[in-house]
GUDO-15378 format. One line per 2 residues: their letters; for each residue x, z, y of N, C-alpha, C. Coordinates in steps of 0.001 Angstrom, whole numbers. Example, Ala and Ser with C-alpha at 12.3 -4.5 7.8 and 13.67 -1.06 7.14 Angstrom:
<nodes>
as = 13190:7800:-5690:12300:7800:-4500:13200:7800:-3300 ~ 12850:7080:-2250:13670:7140:-1060:12900:7870:30
</nodes>
This chain:
<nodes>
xx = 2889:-14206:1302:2105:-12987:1282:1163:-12998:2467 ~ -107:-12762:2311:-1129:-12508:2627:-1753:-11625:3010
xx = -1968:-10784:3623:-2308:-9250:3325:-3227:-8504:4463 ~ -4034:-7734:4772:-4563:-7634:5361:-3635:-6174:6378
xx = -3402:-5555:5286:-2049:-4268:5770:-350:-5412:6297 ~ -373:-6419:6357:57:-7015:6603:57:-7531:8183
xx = -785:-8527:7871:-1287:-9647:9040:-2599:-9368:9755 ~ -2519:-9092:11293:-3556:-8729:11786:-4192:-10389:12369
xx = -3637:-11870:12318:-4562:-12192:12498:-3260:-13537:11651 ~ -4537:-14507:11421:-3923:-15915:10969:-3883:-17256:11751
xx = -3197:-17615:12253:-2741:-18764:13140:-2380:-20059:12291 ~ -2095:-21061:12850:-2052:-22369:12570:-832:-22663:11550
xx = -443:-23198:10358:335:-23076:9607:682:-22291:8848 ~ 2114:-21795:9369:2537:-20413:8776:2562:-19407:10131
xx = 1854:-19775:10737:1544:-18827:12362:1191:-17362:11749 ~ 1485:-16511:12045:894:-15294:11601:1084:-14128:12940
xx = 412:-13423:13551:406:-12190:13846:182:-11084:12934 ~ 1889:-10929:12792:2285:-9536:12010:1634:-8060:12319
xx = 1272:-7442:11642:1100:-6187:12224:1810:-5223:12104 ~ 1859:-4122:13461:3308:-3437:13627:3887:-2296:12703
xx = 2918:-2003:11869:3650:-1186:10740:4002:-2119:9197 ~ 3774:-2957:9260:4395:-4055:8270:5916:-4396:9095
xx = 5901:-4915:10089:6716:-5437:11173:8127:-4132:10917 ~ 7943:-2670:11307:8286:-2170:11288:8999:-1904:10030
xx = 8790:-1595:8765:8928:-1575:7193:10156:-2450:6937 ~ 9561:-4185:7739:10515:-5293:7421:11568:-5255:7916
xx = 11534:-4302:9231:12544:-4600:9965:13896:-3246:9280 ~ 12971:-2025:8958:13809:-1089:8061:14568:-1620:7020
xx = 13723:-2160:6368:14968:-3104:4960:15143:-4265:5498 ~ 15191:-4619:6475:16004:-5766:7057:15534:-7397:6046
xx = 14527:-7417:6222:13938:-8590:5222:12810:-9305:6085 ~ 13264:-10884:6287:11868:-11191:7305:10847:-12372:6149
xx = 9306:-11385:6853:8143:-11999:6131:8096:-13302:5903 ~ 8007:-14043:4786:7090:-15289:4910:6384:-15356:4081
xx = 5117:-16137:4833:4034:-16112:4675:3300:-17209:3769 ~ 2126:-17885:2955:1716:-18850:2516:541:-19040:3861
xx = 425:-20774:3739:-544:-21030:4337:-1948:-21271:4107 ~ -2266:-20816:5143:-4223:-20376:4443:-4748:-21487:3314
xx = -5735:-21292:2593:-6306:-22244:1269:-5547:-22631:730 ~ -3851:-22802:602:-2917:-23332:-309:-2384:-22107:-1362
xx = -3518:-22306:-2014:-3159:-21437:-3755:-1803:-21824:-4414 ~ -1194:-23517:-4458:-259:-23716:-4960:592:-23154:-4796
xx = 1189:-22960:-3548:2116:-21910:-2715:2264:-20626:-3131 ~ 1088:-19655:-3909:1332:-18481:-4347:945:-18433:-5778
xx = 203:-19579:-6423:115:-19312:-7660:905:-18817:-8418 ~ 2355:-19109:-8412:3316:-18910:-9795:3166:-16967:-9749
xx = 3231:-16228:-8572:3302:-14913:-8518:1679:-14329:-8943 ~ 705:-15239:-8959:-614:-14869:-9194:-555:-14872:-10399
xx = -31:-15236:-11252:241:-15911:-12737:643:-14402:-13336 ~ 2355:-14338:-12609:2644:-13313:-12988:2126:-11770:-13221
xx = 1434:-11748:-12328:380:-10910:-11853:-491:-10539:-12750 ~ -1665:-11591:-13141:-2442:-11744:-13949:-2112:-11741:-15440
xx = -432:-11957:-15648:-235:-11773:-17104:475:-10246:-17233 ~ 971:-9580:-16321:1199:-8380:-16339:-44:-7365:-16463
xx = -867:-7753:-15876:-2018:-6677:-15540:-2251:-5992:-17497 ~ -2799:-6717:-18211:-2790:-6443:-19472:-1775:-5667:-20353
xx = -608:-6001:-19823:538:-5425:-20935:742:-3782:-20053 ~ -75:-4039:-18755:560:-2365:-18406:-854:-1769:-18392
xx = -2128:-1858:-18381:-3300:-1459:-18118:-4170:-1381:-19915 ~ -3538:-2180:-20199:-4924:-1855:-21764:-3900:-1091:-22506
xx = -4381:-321:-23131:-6039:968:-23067:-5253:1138:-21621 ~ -6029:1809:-20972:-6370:2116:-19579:-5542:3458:-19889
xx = -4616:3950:-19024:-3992:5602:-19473:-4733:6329:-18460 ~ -4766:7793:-18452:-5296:8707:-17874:-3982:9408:-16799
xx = -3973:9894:-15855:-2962:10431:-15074:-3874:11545:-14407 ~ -3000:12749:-14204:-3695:13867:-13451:-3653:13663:-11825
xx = -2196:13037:-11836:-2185:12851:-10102:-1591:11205:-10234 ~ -587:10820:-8618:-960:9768:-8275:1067:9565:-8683
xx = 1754:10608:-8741:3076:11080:-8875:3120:10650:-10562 ~ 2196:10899:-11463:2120:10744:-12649:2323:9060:-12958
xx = 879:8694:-12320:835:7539:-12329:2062:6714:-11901 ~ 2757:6759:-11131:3817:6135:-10331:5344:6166:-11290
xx = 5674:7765:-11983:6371:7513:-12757:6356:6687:-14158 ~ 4640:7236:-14733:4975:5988:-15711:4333:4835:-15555
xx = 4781:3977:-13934:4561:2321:-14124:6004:2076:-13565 ~ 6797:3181:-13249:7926:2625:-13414:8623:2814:-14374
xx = 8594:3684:-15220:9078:3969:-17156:8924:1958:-17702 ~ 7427:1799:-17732:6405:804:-17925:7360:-840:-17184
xx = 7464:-1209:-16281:7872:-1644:-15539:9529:-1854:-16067 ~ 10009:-905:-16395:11526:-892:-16220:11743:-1523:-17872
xx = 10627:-900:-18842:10639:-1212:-20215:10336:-3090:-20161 ~ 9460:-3348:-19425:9156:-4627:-19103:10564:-5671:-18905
xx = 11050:-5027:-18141:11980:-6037:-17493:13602:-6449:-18534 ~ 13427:-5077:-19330:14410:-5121:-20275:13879:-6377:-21407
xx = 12931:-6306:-21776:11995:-7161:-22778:12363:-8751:-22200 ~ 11297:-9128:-21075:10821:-10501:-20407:12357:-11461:-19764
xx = 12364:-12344:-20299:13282:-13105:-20479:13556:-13852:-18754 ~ 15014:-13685:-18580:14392:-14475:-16300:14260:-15716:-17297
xx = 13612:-16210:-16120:13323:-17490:-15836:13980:-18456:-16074 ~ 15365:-18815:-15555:16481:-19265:-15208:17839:-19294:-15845
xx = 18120:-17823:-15596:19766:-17324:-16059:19421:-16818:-17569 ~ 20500:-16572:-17973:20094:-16266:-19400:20030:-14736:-19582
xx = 19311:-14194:-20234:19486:-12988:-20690:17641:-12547:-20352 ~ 18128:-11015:-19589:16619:-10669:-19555:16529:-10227:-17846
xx = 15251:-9735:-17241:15178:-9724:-15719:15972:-8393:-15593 ~ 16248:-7152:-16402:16941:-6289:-16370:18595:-6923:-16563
xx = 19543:-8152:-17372:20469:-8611:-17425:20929:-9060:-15959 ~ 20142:-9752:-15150:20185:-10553:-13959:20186:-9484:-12946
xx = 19184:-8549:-12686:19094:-7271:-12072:21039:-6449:-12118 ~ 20692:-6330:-13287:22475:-5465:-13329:23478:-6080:-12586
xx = 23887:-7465:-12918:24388:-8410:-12528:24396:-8759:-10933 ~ 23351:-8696:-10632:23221:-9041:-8969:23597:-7266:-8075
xx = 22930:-6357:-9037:23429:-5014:-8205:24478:-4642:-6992 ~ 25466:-5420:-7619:26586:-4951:-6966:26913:-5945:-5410
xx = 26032:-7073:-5578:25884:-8272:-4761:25126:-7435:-3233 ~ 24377:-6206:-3282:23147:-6503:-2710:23866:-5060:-1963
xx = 22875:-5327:-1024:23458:-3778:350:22813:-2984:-177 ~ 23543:-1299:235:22813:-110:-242:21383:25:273
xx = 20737:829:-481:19036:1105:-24:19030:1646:1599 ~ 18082:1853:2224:18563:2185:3130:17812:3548:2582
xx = 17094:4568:3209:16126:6395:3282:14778:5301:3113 ~ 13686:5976:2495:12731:5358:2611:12188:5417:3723
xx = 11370:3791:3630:10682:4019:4722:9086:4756:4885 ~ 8935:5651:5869:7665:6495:6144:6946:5550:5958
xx = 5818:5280:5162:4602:3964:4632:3625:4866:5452 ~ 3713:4947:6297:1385:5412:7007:1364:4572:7639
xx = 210:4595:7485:-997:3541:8391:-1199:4900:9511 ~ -1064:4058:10786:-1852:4708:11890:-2901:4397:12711
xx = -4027:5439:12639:-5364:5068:13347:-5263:6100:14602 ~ -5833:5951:15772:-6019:6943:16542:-7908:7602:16641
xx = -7609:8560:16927:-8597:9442:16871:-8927:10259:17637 ~ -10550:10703:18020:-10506:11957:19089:-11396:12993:17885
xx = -10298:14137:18664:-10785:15396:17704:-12244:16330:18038 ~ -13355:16404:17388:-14477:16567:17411:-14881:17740:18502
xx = -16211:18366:19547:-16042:19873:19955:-15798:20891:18946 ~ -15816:20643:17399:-15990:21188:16803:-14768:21796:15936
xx = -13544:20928:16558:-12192:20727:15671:-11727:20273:14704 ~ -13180:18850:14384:-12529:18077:12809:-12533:16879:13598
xx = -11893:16355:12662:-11782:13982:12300:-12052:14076:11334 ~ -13056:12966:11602:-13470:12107:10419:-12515:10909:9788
xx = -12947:11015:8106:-11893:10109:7625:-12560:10031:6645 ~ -12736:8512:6051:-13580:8256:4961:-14845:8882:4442
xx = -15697:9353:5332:-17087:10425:4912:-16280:11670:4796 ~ -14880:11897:5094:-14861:13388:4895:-14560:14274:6279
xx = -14574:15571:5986:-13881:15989:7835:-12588:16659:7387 ~ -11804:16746:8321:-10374:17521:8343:-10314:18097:9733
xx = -10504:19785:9311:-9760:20401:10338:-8708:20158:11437 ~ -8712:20311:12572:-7398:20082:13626:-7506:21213:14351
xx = -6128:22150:15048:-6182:22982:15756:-7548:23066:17282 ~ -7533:24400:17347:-8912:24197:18025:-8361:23559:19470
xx = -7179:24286:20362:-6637:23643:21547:-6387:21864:21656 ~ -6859:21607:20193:-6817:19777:21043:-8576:19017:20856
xx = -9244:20350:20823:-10629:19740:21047:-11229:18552:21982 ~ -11846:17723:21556:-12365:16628:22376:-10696:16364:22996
xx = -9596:15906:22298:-8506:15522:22856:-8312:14388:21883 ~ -7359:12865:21864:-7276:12007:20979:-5956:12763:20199
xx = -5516:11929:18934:-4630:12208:17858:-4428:10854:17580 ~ -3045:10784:16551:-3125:10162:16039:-2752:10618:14286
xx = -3606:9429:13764:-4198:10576:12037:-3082:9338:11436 ~ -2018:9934:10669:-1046:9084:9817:-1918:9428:8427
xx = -1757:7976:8050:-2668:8221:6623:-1876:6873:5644 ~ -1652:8586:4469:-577:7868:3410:-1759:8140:2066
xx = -1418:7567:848:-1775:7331:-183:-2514:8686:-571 ~ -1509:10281:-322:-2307:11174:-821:-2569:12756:491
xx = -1564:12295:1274:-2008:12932:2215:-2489:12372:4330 ~ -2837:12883:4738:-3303:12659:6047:-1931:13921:7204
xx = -1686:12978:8003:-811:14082:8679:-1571:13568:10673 ~ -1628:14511:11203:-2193:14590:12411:-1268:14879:13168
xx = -1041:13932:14263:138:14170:15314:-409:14064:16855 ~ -32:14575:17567:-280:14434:18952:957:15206:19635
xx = 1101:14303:21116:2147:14844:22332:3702:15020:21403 ~ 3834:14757:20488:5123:13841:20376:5317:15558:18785
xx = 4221:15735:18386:4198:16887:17206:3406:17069:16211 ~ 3505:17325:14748:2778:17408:13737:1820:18619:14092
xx = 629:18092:14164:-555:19323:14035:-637:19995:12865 ~ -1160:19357:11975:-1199:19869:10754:-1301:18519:9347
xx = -1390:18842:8276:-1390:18047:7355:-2594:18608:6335 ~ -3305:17394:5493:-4127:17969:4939:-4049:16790:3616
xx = -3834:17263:2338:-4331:16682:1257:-5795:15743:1451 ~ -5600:14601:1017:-6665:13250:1398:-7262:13851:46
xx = -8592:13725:822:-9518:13863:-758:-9875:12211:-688 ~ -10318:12087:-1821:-10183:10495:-2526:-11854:10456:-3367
xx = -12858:10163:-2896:-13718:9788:-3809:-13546:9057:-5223 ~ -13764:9490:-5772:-13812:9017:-7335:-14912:8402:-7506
xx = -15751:8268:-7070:-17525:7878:-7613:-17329:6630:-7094 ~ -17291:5190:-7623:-17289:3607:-7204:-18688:3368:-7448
xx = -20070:4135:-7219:-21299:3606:-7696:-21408:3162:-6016 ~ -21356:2043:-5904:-22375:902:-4844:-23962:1245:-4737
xx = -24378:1210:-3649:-25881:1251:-3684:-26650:-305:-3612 ~ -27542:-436:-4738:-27956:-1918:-5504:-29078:-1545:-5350
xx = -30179:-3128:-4657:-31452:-3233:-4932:-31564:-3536:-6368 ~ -33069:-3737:-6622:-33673:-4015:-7314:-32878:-5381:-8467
xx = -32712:-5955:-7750:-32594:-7430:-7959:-30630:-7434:-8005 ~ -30082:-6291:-8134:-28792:-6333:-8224:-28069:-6433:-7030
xx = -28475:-6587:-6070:-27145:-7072:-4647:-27242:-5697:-4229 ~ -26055:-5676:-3437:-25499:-4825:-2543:-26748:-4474:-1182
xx = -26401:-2977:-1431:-27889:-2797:-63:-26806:-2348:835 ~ -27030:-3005:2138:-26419:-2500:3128:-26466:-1028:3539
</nodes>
């Protein structure tokens, strides 16, 4: 694995500088990274495969979801129907047969782990941060003071001096129109 939410930089081999909220995650479920080495496709193809032959059986027709909670339950409905179907690899039966089977082998889950990304931030004279072209309010007493902005999939949570400021629903652009010259390329 490869990843940019991953690996903050790539070193010689399988050299990697981890980055500390990946680092952190791994170290919660107790699982250590390894990595493929740079330009060696062979190394990750078989999961690219998989990948690429899944995308179709869960995406065409394309479904509609109101939120992101929607979406999530049915690709795991989707997902779980999958695994009952697709035959392992190996052992006999199906990846849901092997799954059951190993269950009892494997340590309990642990609480999930908190997934944000953390950026730090200074809060505007005005009392917003910026985040993706948008602004979000912050109490007025930490004006021109830094934060740090936890940013998860659907919401943004703002912390400073060891306390939640406030939280704000991430608005999410929907519009993917790129701005294109003439001639089709990307205008800076």
């Amino acid at each position: 694995m490869d990843a940019k939410t991953a690996v903050d930089r790539v070193g010689r081999g399988k050299e990697r500088q981890v980055n500390m909220r990946f680092l952190a995650m791994a170290n919660h479920y107790v699982f250590e990274p390894e990595f493929c080495n740079p330009a060696a496709g062979w190394e990750k193809g078989q999961v690219g495969k998989n990948v690429q032959d899944a995308r179709p059986r869960l995406w065409n027709p394309m479904p509609n979801f109101p939120d992101l909670a929607s979406l999530n339950a049915w690709l795991e409905r989707r997902c779980m129907e999958f695994w009952r179907e697709i035959p392992h690899g190996t052992l006999s039966g199906s990846i849901a047969d092997a799954w059951g089977s190993e269950q009892a082998a494997l340590m309990q889950l642990p609480p999930a782990f908190d997934g944000f990304v953390e950026q730090s931030k200074r809060v505007s004279p005005t009392c917003l941060i910026s985040f993706e072209r948008n602004r979000y309010s912050v109490r007025a007493s930490f004006a021109n003071r830094p934060i740090s902005l936890r940013i998860y999939p659907d919401r943004l949570v703002v912390a400073a001096e060891g306390q939640i400021l406030c939280e704000h629903d991430r608005l999410i652009q929907r519009s993917h129109h790129l701005p294109v010259n003439r001639h089709g390329k990307l205008t800076p």
